[in-house]
MOPAC internal coordinates of N, CA, C and O (Angstrom, degrees):
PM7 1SCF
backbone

  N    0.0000 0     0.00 0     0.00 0    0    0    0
  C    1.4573 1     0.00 0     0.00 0    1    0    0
  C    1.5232 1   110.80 1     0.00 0    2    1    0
  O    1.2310 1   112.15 1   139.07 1    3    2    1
  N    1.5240 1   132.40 1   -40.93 1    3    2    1
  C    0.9672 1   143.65 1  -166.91 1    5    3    2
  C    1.8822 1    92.54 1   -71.50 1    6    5    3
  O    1.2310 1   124.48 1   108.42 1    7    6    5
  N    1.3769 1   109.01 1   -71.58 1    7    6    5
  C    2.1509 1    88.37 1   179.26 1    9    7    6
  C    1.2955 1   104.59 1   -62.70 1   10    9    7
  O    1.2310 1   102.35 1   167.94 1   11   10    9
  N    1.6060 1   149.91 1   -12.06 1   11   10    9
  C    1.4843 1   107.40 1   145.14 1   13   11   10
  C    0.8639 1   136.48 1   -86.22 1   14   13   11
  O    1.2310 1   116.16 1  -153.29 1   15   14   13
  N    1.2043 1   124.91 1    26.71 1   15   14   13
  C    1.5799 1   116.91 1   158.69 1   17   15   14
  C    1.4920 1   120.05 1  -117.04 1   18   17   15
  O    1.2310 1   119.30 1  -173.04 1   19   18   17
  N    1.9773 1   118.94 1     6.96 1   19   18   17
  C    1.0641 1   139.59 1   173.91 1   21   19   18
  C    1.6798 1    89.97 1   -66.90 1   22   21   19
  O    1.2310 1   129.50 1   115.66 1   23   22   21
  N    1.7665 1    99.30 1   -64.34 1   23   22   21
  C    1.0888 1   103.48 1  -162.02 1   25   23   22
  C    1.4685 1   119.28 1   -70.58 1   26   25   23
  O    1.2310 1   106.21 1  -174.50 1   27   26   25
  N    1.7061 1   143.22 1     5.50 1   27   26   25
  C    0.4984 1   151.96 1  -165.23 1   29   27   26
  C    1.6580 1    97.40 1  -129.08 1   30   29   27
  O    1.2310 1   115.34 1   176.72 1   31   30   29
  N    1.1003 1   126.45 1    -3.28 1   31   30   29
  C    1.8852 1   110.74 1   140.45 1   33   31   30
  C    1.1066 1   134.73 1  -130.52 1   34   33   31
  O    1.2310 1   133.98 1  -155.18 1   35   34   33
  N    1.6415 1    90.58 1    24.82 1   35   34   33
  C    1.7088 1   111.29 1   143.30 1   37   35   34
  C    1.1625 1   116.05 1   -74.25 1   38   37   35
  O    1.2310 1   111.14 1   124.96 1   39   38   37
  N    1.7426 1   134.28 1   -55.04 1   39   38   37
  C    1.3864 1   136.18 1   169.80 1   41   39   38
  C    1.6457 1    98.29 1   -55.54 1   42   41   39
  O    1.2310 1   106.66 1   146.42 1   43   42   41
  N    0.8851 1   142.42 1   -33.58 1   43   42   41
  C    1.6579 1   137.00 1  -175.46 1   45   43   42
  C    1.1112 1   112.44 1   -29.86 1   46   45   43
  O    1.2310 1   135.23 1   117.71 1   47   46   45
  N    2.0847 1    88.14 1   -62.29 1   47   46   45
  C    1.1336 1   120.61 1  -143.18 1   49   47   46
  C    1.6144 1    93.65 1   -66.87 1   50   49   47
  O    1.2310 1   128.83 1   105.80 1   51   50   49
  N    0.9689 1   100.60 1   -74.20 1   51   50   49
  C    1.9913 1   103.58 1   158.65 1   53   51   50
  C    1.2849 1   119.11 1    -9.64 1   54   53   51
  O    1.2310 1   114.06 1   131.81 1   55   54   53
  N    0.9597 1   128.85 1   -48.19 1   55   54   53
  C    1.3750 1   130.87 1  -135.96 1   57   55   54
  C    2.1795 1    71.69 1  -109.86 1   58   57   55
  O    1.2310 1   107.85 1   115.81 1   59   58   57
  N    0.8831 1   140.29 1   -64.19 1   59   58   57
  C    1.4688 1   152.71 1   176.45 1   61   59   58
  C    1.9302 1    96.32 1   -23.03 1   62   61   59
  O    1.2310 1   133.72 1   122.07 1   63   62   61
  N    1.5017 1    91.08 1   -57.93 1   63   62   61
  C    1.5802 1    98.04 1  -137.47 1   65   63   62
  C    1.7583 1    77.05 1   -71.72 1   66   65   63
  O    1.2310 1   100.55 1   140.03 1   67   66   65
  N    1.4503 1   152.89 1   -39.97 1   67   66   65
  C    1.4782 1   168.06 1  -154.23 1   69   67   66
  C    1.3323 1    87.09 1   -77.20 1   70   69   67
  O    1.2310 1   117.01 1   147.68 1   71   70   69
  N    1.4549 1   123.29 1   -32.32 1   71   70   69
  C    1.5372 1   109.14 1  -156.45 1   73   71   70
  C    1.6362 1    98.38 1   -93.87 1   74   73   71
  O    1.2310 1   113.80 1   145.15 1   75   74   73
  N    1.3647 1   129.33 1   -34.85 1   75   74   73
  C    1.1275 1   135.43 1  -179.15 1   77   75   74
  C    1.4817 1   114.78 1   -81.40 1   78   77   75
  O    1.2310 1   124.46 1   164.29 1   79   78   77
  N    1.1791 1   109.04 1   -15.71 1   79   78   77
  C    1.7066 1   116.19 1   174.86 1   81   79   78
  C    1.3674 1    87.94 1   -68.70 1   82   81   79
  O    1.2310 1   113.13 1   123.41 1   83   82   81
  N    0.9760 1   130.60 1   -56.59 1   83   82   81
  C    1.6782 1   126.42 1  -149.08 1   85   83   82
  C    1.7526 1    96.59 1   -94.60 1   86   85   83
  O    1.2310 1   112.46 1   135.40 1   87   86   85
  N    1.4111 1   131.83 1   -44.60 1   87   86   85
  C    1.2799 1   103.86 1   151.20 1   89   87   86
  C    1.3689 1   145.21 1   -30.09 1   90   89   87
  O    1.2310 1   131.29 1   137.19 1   91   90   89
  N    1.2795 1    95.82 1   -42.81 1   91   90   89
  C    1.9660 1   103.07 1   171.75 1   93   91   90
  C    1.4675 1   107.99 1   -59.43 1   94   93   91
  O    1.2310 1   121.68 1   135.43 1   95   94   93
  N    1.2718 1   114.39 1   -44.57 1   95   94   93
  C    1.4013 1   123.96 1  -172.26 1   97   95   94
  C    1.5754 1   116.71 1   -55.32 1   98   97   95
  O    1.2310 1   128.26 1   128.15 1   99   98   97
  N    1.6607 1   101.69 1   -51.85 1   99   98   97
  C    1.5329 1   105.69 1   161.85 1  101   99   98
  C    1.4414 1   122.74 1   -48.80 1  102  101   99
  O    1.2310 1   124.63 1   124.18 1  103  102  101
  N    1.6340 1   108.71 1   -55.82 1  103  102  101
  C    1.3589 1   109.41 1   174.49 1  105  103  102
  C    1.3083 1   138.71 1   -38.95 1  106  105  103
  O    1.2310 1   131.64 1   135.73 1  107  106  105
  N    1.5937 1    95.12 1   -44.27 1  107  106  105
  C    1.7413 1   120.11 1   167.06 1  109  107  106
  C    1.3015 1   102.55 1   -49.66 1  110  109  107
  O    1.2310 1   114.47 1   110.95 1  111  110  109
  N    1.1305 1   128.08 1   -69.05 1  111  110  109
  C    1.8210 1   143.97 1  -160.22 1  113  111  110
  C    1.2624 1    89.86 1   -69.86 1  114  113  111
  O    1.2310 1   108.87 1   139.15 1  115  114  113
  N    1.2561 1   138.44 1   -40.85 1  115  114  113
  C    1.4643 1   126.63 1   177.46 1  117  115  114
  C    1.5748 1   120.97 1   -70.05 1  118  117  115
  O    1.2310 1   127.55 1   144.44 1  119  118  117
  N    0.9535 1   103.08 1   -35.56 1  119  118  117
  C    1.6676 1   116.59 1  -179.05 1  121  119  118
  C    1.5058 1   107.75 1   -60.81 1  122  121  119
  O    1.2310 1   119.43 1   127.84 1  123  122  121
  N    1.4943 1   118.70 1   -52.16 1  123  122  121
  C    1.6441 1   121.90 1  -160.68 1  125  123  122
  C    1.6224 1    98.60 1   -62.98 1  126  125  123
  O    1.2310 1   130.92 1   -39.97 1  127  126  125
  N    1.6815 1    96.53 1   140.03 1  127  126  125
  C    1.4319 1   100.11 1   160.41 1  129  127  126
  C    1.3824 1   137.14 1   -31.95 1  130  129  127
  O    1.2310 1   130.21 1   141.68 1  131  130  129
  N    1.4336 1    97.92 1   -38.32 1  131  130  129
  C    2.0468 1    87.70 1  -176.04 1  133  131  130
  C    1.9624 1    83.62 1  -139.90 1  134  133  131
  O    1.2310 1   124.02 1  -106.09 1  135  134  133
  N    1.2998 1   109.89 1    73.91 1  135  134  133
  C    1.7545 1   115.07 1   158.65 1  137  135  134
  C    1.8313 1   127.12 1   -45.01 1  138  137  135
  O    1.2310 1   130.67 1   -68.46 1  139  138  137
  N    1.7181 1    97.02 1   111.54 1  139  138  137
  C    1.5097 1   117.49 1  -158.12 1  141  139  138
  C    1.6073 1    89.58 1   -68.27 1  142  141  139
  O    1.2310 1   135.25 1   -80.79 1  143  142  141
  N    1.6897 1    88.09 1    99.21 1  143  142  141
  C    1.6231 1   104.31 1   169.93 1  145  143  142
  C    1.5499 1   129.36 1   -42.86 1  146  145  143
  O    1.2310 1   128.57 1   146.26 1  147  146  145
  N    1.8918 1   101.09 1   -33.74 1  147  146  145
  C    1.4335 1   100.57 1  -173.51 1  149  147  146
  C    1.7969 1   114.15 1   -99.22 1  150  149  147
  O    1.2310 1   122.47 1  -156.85 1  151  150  149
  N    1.4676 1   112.87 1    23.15 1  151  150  149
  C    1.0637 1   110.00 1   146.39 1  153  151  150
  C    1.3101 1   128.05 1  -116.02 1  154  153  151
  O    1.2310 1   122.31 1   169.16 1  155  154  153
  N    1.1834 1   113.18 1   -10.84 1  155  154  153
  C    2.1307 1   110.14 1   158.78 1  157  155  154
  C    1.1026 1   108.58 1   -31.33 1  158  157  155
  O    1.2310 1   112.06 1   108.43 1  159  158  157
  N    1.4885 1   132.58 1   -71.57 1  159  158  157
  C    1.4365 1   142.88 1  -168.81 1  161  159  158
  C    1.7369 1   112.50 1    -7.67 1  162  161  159
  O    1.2310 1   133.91 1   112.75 1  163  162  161
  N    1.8895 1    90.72 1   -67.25 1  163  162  161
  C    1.3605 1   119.54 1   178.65 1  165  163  162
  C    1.2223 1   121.78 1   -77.57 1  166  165  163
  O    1.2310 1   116.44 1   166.65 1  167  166  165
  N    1.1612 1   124.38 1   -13.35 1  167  166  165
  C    1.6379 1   127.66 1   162.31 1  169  167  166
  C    0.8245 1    95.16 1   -76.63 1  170  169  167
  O    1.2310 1   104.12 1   102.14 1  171  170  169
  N    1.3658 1   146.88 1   -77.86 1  171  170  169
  C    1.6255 1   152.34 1  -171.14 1  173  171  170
  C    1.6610 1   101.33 1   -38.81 1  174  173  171
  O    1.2310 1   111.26 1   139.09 1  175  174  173
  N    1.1592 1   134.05 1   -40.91 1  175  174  173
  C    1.4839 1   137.99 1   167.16 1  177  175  174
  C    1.5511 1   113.90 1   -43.37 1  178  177  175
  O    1.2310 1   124.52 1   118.69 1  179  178  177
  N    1.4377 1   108.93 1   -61.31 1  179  178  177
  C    1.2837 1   124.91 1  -172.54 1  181  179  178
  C    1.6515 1   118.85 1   -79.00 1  182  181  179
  O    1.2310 1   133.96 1   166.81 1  183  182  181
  N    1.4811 1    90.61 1   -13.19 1  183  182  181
  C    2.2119 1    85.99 1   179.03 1  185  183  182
  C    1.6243 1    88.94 1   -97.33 1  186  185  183
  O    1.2310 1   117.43 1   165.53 1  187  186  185
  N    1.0171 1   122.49 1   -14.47 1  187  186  185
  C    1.2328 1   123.22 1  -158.23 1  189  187  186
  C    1.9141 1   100.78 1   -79.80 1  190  189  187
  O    1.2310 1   121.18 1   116.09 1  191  190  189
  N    1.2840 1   115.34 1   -63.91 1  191  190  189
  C    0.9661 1   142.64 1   163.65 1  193  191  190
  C    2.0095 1   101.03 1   -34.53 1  194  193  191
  O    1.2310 1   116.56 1    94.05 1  195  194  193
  N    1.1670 1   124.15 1   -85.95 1  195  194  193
  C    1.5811 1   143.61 1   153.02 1  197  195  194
  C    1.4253 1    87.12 1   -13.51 1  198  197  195
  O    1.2310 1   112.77 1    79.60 1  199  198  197
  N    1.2642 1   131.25 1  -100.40 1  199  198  197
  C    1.4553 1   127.18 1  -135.13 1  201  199  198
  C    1.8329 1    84.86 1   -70.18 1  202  201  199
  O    1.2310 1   106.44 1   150.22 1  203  202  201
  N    0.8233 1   142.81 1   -29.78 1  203  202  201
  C    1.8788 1   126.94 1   176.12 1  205  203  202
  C    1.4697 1   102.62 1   -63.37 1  206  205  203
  O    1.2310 1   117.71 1   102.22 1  207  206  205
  N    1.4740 1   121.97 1   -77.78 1  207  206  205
  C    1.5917 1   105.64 1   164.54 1  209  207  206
  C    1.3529 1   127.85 1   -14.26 1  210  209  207
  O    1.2310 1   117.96 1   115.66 1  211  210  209
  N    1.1611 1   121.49 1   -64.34 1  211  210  209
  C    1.6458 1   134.14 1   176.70 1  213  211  210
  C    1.8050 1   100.58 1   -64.98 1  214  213  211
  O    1.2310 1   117.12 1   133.53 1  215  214  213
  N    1.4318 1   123.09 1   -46.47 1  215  214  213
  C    1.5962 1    92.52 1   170.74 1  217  215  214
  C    1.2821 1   141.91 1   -63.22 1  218  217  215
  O    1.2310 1   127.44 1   149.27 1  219  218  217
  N    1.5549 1   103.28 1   -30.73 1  219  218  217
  C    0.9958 1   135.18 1  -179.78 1  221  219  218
  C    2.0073 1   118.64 1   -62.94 1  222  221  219
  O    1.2310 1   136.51 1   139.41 1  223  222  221
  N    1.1104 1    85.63 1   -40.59 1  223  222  221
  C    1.6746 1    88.06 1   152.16 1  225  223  222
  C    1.2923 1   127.65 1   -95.77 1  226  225  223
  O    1.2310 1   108.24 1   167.74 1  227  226  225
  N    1.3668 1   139.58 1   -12.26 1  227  226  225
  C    0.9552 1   136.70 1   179.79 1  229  227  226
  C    1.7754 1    98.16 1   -86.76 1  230  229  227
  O    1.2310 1   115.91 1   137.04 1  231  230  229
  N    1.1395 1   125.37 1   -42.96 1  231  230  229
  C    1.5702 1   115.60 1   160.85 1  233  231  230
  C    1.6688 1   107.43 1   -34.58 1  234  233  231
  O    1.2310 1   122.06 1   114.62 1  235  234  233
  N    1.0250 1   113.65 1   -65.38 1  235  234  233
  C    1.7879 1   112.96 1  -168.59 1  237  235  234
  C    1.5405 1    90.41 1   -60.77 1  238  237  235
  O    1.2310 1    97.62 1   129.34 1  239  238  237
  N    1.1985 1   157.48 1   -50.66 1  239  238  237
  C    0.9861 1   133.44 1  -150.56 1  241  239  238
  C    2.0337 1   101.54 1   -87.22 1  242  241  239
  O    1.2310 1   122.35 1   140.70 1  243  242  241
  N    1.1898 1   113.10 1   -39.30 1  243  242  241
  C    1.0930 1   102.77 1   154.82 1  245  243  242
  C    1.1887 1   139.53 1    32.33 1  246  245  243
  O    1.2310 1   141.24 1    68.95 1  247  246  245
  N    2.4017 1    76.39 1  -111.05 1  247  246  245
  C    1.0189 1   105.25 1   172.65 1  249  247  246
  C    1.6487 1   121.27 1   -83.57 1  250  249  247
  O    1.2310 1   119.97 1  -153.01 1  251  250  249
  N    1.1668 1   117.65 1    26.99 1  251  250  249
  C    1.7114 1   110.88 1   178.61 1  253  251  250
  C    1.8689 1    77.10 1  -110.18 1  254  253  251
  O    1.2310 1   105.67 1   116.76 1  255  254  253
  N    0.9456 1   144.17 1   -63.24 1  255  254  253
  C    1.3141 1   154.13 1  -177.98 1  257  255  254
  C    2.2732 1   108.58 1   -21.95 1  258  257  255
  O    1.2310 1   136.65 1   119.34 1  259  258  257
  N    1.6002 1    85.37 1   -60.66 1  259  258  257
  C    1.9204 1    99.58 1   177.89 1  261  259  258
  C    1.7712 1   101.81 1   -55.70 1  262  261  259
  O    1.2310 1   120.67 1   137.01 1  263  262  261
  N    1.5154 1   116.33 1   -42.99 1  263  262  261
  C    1.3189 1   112.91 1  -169.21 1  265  263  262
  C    1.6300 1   111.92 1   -87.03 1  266  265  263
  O    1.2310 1   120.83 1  -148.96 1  267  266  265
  N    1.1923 1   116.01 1    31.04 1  267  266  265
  C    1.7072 1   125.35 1   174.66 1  269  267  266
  C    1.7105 1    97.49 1  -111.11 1  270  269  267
  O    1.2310 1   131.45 1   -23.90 1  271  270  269
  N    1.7120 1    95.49 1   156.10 1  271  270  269
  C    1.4768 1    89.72 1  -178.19 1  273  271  270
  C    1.7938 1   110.33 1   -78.11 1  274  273  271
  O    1.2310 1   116.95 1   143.11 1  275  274  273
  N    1.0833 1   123.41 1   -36.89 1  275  274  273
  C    1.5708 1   113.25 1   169.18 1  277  275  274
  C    1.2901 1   133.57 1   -85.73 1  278  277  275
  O    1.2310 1   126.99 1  -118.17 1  279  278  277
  N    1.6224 1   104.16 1    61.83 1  279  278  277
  C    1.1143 1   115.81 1  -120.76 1  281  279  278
  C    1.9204 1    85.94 1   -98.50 1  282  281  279
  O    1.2310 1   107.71 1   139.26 1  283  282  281
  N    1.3804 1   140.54 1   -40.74 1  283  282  281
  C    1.1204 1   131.37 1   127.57 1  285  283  282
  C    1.2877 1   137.52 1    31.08 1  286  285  283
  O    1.2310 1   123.93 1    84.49 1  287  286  285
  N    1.4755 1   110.07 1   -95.51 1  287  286  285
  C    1.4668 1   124.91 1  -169.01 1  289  287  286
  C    1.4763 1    90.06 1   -79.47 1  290  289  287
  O    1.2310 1   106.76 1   136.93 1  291  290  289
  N    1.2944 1   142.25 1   -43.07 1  291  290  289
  C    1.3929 1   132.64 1  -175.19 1  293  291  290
  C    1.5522 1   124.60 1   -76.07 1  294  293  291
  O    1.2310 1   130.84 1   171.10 1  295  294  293
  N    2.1857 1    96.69 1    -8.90 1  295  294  293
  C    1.8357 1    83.71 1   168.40 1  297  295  294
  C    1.6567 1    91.76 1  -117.23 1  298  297  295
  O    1.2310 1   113.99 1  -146.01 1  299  298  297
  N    1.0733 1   128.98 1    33.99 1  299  298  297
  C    1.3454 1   126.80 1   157.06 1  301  299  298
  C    1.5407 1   116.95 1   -84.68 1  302  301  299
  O    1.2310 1   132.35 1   125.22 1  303  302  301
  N    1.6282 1    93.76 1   -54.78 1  303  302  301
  C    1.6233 1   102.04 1  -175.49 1  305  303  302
  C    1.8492 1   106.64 1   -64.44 1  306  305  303
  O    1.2310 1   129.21 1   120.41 1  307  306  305
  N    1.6631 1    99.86 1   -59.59 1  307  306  305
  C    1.8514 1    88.54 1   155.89 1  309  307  306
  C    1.2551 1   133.04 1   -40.59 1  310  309  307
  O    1.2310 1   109.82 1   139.86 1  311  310  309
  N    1.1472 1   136.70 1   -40.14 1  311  310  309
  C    1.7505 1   125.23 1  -173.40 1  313  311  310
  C    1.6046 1    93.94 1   -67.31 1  314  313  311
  O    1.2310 1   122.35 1   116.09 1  315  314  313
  N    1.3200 1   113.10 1   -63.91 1  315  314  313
  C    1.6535 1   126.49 1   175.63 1  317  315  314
  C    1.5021 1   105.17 1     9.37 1  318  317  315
  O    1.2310 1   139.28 1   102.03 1  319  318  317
  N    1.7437 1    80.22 1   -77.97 1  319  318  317
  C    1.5963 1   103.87 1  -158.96 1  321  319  318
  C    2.0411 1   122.15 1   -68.23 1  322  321  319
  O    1.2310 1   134.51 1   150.97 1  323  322  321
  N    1.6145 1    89.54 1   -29.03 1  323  322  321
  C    1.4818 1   112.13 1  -177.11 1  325  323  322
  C    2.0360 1    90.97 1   -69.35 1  326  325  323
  O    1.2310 1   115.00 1   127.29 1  327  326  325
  N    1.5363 1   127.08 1   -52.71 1  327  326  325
  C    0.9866 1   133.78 1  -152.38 1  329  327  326
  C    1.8514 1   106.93 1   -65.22 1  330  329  327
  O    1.2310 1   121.93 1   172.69 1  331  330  329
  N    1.3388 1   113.91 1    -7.31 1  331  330  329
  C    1.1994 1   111.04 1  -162.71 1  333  331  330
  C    1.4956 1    98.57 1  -121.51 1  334  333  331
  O    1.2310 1   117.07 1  -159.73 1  335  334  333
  N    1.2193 1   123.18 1    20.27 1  335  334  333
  C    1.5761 1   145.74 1   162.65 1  337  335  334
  C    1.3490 1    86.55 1  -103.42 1  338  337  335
  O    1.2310 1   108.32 1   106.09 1  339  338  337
  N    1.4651 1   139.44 1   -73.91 1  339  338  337
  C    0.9703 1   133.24 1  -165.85 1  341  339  338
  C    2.0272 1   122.88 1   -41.98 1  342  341  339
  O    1.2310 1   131.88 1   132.77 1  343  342  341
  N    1.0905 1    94.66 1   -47.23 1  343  342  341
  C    1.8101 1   124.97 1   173.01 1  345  343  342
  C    1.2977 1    85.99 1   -31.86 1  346  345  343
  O    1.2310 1   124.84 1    84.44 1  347  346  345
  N    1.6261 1   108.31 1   -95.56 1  347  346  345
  C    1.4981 1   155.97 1  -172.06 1  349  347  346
  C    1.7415 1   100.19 1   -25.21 1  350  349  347
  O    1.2310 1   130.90 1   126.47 1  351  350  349
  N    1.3634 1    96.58 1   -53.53 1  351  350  349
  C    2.0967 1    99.64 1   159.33 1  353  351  350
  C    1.1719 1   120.81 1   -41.32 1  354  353  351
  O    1.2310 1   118.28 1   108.50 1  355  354  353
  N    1.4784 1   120.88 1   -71.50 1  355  354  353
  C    0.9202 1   159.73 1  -118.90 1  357  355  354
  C    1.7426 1    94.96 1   -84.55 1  358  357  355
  O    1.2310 1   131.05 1   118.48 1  359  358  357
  N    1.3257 1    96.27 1   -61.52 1  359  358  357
  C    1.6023 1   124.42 1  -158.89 1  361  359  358
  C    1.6149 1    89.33 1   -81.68 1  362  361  359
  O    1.2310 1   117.67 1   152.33 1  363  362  361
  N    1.3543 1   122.04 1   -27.67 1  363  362  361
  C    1.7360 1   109.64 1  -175.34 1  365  363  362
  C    1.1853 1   109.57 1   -75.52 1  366  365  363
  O    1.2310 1   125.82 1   147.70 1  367  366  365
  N    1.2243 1   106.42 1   -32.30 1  367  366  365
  C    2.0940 1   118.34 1  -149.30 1  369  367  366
  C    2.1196 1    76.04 1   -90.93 1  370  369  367
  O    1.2310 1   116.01 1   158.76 1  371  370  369
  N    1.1715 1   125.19 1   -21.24 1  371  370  369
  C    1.4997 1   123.20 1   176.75 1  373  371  370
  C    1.5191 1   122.13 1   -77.56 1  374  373  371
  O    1.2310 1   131.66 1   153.20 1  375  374  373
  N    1.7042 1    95.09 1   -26.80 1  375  374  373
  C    1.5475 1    84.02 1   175.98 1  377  375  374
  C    1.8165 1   112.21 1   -98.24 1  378  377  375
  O    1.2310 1   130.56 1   162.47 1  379  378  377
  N    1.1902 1    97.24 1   -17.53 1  379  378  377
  C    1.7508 1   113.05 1   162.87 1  381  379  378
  C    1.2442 1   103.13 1   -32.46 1  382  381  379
  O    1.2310 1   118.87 1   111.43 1  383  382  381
  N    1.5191 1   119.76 1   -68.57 1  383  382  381
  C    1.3896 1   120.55 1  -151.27 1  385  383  382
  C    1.2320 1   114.09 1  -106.11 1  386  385  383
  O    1.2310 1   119.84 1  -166.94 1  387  386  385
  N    1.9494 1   117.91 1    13.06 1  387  386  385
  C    1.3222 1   112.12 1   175.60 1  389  387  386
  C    1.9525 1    85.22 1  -101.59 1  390  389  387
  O    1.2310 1   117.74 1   173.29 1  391  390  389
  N    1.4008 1   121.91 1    -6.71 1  391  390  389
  C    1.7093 1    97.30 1   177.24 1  393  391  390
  C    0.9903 1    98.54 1   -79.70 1  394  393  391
  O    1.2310 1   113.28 1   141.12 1  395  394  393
  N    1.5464 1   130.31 1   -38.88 1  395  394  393
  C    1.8080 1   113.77 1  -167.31 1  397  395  394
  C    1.6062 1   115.67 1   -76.07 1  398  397  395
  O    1.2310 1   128.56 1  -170.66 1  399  398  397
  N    1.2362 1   101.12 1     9.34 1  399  398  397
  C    1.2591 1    85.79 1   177.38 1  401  399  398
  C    1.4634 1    99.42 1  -122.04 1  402  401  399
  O    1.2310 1   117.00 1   148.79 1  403  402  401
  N    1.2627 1   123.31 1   -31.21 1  403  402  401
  C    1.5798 1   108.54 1   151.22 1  405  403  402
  C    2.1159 1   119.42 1   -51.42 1  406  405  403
  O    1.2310 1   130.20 1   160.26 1  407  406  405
  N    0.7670 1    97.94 1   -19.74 1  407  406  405
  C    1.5176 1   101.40 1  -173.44 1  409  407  406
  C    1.7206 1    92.01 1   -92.40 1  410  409  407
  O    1.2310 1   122.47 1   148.01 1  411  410  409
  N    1.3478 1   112.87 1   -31.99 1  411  410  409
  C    1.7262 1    88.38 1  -175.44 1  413  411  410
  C    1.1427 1   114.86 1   -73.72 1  414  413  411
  O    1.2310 1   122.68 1   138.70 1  415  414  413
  N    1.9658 1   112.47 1   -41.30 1  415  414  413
  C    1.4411 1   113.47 1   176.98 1  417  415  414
  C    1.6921 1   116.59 1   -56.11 1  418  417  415
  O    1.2310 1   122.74 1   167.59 1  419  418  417
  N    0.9541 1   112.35 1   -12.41 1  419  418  417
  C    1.7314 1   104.17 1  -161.30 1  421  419  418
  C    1.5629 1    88.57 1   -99.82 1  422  421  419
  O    1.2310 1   111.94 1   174.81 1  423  422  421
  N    1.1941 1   132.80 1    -5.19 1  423  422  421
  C    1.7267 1   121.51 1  -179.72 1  425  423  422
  C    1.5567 1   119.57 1   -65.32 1  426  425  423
  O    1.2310 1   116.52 1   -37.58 1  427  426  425
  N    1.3733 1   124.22 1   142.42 1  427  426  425
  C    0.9959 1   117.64 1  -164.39 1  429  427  426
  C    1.4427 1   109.06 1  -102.64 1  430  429  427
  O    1.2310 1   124.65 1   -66.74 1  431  430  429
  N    1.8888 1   108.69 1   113.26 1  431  430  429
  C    1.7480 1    98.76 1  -176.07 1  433  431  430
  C    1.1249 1   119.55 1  -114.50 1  434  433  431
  O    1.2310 1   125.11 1  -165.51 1  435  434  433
  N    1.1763 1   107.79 1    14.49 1  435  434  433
  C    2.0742 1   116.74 1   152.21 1  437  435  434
  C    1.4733 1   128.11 1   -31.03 1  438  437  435
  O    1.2310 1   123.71 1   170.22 1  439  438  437
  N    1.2745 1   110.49 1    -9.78 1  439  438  437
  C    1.2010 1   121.00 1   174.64 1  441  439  438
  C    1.6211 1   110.41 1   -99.20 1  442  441  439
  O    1.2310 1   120.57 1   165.63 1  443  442  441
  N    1.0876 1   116.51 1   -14.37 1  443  442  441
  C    1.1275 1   118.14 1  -178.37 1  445  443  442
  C    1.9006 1   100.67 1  -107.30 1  446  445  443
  O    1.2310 1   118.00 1   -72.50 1  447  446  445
  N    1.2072 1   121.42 1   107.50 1  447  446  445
  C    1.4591 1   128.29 1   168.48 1  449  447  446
  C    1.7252 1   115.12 1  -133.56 1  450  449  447
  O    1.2310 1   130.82 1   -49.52 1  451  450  449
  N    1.3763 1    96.72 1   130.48 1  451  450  449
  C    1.4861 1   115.91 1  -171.17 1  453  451  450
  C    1.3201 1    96.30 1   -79.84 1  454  453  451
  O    1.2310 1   124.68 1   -48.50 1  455  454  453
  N    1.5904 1   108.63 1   131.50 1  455  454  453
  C    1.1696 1   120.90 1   162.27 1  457  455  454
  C    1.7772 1   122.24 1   -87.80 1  458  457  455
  O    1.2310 1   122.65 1   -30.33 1  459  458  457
  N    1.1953 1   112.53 1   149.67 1  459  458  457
  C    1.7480 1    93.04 1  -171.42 1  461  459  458
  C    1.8103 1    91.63 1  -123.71 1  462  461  459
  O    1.2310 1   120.10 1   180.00 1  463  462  461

């Protein structure tokens, strides 16, 4: 049990370091003055994708973690650390969808008038 769960936050760790590469990336695109709307889509694809991989193992480790006898202090300090990947999701895929919707309201549809 102990090398699967070595080996299972070695892939974590992987799965961590993929998830924050592409966080930065959002961050970047979030930061610039006028953020190239038509690649969010696909960032949002790829953290999206990333942070399921990364839950998805952190469930298995988990549960190899609950079935140890100190078993406690080792899924406290784990959730901790898993929970602030979770945040970091959370808060990207949030600012994603507060630009498009600032960007939809601010479009100008004066050009478009119904004739009756």
């Amino acid at each position: 049990m102990t090398m699967d769960l070595t080996l299972l936050k070695t892939q974590r760790k992987s799965f961590r370091t993929s998830f924050t590469v592409c966080a930065k990336k959002i961050d970047d695109e979030l930061l610039k003055e006028a953020p190239e709307l038509t690649q969010l889509p696909s960032l949002k694809s790829q953290i999206s994708d990333k942070f399921a991989r990364l839950e998805t193992c952190q469930a298995e480790i988990t549960n190899l973690i609950l079935k140890t006898e100190d078993a406690e202090q080792a899924y406290e300090e784990d959730f901790l650390s898993a929970e602030k990947y979770r945040d970091n999701y959370i808060e990207l895929c949030s600012q994603i969808e507060q630009l498009y919707l600032k960007d939809s309201s601010t479009k100008d549809f004066s050009h478009l008038h119904v004739t009756t």
